[in-house]
Each structure stands twice: as C-alpha cells, then as structure tokens.
N, C-alpha and C positions, 0 to 999 in steps of 0.2 A: 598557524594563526592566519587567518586569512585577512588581507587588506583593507582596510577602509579607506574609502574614497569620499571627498564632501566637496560641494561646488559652492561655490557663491558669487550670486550676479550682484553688480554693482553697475547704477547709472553714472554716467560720463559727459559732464555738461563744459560744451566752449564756451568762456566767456569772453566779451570783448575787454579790450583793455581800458577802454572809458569806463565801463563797469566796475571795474576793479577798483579804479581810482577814484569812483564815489564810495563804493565801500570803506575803502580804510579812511575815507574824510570824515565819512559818518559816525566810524568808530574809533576819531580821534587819533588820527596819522595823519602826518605830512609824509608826500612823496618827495623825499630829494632828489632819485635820479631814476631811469628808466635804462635798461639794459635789454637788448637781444639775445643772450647766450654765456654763460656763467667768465667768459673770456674778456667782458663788458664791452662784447663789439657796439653801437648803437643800434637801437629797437629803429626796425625799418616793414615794410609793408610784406619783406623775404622771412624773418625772423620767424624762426618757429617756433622760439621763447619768449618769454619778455617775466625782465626779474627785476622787483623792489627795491629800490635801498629806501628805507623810509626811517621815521621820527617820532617818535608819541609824543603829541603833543601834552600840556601838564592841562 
C-alpha cells in the first residue's frame, strides 16, 4: 500500500501585544495580568511570549 503524503500551508501572522489587548476589550475581556513565558517571568521587550490572564467581563 503505498503512502500518502498531504501538505498544508498555513499563514503565520505576529501580532503586537497592544493589538491583542484591544481585542479581548472588544470582545469583552479584562486583562488582569500580562506574563512573558508560562514561568509568569514579566513580559519585557526580551520575551518571546506574552500570555493572558484575563476576566470576561458580564
């Protein structure tokens, strides 16, 4: 039985973190905290992450 092989591209878009943070304002999130790396060192200019802690608002 011979192999099938299937590819698929996918776009990869950076966004900034201001960006983000209008997002989930828009769709009704509070940002409580801002994180650089799952370790919750603080998000700095070095950070290769940056991770949410947020709140849906009611």
């Amino acid at each position: 039985m011979p192999i099938k092989r299937r590819f698929n591209t996918s776009k990869v878009r950076y966004t900034h973190p201001s960006e983000i943070e209008l997002l989930l304002k828009l769709t009704g999130f509070k940002v409580i905290d801002r994180f650089g790396d799952s370790d919750r060192r603080p998000f700095d200019s070095k950070s290769e992450w940056v991770l949410y802690l947020t709140r849906k608002l009611k």
